[in-house]
N, CA, C and O atoms as a GROMACS GRO file, in nm:
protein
  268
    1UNK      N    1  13.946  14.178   3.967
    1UNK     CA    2  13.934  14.128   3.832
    1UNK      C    3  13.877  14.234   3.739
    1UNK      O    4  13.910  14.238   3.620
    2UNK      N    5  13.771  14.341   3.806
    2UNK     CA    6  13.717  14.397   3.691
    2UNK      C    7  13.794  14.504   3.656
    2UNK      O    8  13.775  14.552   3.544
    3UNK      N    9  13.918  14.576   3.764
    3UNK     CA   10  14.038  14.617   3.733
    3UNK      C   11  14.135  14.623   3.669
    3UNK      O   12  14.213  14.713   3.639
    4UNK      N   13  14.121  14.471   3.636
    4UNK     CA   14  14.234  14.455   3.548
    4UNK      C   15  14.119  14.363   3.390
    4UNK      O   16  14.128  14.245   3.356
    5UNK      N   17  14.047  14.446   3.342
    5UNK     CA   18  13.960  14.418   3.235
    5UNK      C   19  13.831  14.314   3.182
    5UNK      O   20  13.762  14.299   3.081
    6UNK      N   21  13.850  14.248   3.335
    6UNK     CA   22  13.713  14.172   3.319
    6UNK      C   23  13.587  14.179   3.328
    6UNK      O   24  13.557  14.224   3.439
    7UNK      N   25  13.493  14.154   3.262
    7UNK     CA   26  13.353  14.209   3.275
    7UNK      C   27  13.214  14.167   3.326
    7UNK      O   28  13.164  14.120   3.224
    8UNK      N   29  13.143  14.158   3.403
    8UNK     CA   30  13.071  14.099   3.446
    8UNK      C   31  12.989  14.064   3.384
    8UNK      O   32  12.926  14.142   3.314
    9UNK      N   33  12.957  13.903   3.389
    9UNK     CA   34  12.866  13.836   3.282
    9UNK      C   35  12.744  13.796   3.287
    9UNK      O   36  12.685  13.760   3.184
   10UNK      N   37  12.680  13.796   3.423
   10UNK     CA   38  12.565  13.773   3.493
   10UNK      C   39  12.562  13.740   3.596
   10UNK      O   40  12.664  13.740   3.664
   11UNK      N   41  12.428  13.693   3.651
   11UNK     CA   42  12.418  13.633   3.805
   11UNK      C   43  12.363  13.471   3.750
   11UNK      O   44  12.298  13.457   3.647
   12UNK      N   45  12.402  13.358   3.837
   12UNK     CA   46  12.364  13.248   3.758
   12UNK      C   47  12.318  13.120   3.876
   12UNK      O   48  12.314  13.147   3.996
   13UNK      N   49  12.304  13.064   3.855
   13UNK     CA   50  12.234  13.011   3.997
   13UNK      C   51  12.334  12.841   3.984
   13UNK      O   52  12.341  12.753   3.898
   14UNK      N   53  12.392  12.859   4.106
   14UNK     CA   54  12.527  12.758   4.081
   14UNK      C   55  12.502  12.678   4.203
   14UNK      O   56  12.471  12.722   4.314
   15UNK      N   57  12.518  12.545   4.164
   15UNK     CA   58  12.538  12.371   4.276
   15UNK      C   59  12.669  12.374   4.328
   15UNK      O   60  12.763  12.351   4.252
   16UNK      N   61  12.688  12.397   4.443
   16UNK     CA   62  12.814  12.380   4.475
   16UNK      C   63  12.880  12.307   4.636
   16UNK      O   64  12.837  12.321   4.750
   17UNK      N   65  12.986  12.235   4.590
   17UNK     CA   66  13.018  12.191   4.724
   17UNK      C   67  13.038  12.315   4.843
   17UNK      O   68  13.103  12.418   4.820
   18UNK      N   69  12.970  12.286   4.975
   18UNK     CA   70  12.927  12.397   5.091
   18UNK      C   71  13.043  12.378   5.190
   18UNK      O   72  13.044  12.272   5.253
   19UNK      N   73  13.155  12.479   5.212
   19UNK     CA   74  13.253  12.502   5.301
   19UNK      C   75  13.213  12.458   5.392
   19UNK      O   76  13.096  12.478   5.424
   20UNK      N   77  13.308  12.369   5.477
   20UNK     CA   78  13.340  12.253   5.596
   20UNK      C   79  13.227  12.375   5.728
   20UNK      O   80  13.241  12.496   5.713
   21UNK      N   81  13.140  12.328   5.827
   21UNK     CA   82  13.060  12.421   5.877
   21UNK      C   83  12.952  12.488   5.849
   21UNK      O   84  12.853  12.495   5.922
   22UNK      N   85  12.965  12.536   5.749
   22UNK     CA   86  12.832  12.584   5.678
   22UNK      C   87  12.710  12.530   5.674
   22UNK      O   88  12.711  12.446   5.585
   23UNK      N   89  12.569  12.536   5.744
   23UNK     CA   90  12.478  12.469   5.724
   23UNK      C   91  12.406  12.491   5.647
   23UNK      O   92  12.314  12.414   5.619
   24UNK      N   93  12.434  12.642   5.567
   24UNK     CA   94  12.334  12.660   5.437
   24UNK      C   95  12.317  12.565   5.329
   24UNK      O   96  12.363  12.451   5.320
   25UNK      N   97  12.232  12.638   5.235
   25UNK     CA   98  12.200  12.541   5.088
   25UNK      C   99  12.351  12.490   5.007
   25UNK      O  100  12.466  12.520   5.040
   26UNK      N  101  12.308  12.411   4.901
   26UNK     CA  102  12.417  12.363   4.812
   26UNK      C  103  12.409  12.430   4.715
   26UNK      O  104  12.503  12.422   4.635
   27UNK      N  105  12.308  12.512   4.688
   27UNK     CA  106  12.316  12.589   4.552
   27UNK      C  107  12.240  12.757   4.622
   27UNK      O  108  12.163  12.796   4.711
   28UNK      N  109  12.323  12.808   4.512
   28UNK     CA  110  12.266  12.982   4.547
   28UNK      C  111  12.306  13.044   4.429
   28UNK      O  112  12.381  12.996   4.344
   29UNK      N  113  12.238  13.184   4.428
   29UNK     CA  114  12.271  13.227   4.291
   29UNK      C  115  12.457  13.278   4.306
   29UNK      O  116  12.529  13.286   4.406
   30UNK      N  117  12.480  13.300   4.188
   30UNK     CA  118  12.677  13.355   4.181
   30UNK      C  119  12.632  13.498   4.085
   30UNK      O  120  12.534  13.518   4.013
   31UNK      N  121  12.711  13.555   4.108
   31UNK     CA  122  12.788  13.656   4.062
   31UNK      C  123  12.867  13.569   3.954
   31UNK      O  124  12.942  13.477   3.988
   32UNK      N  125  12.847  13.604   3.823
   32UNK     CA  126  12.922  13.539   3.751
   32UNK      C  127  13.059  13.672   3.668
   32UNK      O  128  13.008  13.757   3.594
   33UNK      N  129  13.202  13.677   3.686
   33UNK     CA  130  13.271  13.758   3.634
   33UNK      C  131  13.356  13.703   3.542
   33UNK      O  132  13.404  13.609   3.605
   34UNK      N  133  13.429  13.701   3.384
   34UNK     CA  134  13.488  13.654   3.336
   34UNK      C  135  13.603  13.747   3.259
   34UNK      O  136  13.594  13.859   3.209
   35UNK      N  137  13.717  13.653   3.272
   35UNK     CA  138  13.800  13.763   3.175
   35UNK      C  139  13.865  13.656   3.083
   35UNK      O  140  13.834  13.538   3.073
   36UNK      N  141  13.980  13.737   3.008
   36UNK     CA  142  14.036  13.613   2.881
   36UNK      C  143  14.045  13.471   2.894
   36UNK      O  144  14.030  13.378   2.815
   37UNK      N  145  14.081  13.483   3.041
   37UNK     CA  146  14.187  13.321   3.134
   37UNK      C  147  14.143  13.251   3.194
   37UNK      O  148  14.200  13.143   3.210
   38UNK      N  149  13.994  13.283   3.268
   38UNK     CA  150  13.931  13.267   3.381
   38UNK      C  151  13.765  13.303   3.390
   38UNK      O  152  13.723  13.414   3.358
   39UNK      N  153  13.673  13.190   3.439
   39UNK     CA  154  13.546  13.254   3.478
   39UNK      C  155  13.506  13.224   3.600
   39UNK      O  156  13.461  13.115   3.635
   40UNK      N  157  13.524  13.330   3.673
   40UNK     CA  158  13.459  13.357   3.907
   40UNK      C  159  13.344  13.338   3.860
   40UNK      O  160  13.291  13.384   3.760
   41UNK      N  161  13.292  13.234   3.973
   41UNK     CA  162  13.139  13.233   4.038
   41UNK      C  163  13.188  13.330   4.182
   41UNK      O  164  13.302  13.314   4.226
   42UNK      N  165  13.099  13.422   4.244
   42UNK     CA  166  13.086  13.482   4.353
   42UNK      C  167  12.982  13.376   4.406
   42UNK      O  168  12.900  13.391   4.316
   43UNK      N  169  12.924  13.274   4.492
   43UNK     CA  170  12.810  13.236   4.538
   43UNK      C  171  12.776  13.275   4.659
   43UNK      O  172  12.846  13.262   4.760
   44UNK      N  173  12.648  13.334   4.652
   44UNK     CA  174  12.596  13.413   4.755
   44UNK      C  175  12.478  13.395   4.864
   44UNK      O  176  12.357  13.382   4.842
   45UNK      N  177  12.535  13.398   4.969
   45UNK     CA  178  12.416  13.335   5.072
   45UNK      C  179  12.311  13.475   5.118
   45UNK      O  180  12.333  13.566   5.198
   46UNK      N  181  12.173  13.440   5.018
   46UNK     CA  182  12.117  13.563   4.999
   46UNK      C  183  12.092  13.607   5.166
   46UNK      O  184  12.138  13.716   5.199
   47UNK      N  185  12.032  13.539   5.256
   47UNK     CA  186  12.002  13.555   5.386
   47UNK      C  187  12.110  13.621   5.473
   47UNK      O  188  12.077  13.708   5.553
   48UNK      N  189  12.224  13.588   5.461
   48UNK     CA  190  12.300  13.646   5.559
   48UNK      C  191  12.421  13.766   5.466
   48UNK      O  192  12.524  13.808   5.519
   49UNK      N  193  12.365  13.812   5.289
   49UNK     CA  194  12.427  13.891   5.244
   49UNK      C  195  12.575  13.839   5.248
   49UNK      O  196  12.640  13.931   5.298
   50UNK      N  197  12.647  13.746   5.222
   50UNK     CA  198  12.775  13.747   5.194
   50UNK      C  199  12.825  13.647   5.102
   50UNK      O  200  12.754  13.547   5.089
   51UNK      N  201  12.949  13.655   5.026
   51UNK     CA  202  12.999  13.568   4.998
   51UNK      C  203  13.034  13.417   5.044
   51UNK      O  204  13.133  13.390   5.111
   52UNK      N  205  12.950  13.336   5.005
   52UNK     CA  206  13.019  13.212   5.117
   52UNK      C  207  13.153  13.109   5.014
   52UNK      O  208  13.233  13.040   5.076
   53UNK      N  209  13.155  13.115   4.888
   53UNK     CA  210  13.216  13.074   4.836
   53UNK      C  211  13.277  13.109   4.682
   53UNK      O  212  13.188  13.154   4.610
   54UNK      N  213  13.409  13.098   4.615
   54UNK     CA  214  13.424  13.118   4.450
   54UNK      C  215  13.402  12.997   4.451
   54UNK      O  216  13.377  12.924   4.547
   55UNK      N  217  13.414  12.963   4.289
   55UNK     CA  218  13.442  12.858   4.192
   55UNK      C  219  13.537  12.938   4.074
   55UNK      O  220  13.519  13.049   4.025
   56UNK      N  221  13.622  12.859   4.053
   56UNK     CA  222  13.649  12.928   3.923
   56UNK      C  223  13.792  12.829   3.842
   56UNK      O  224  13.886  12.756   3.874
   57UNK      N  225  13.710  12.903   3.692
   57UNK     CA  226  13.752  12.766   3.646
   57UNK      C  227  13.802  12.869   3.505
   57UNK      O  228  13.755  12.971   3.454
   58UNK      N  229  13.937  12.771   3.474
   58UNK     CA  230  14.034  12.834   3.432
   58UNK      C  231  14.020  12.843   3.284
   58UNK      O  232  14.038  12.722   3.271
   59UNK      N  233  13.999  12.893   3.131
   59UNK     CA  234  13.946  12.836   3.031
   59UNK      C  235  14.083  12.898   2.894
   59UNK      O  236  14.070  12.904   2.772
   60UNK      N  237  14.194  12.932   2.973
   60UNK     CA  238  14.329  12.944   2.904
   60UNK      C  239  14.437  12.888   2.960
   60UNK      O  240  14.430  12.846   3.075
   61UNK      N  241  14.539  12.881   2.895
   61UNK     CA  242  14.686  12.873   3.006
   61UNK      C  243  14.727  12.989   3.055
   61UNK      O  244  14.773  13.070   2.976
   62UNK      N  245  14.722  13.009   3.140
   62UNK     CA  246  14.730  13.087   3.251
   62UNK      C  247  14.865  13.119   3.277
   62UNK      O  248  14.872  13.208   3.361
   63UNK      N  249  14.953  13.086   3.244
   63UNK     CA  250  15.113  13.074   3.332
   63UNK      C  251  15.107  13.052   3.442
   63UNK      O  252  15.183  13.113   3.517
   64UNK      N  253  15.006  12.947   3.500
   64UNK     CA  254  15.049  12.929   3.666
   64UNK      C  255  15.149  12.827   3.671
   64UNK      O  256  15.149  12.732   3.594
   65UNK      N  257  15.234  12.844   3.759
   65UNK     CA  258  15.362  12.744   3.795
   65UNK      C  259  15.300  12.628   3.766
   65UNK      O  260  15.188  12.605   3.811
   66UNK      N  261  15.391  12.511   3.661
   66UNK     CA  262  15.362  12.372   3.688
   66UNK      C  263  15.245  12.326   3.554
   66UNK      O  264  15.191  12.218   3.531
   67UNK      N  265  15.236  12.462   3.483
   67UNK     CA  266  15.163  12.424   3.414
   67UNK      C  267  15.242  12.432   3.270
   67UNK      O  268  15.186  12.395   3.167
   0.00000   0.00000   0.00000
């Protein structure tokens, strides 16, 4: 994303439904990245350093099929 002109907007501390398995928390801070069409949460499981989940939520028309 930041490749193709998007800019990073902060880190933000996001509630989120926890991938099927996962016994971590429901909320962790995100990586927040946004561009014209679109704003990524990265949410990050500070303890084990990784991505455990996006969110992202669409805030143009996009041209995705069907739309």
């Amino acid at each position: 994303m930041i490749r193709e002109g998007a800019t990073i907007a902060g880190v933000v501390y996001s509630c989120h439904p926890t991938p099927e398995g996962y016994a971590g928390p429901g909320c962790a801070p995100a990586l927040r990245i946004q561009s014209e069409d679109r704003t990524v949460d990265f949410l990050v499981d500070e303890e084990k350093g990784i991505v455990v989940e996006t969110v992202t939520e669409i805030t143009s028309n996009s041209g995705f099929p069907g739309e």
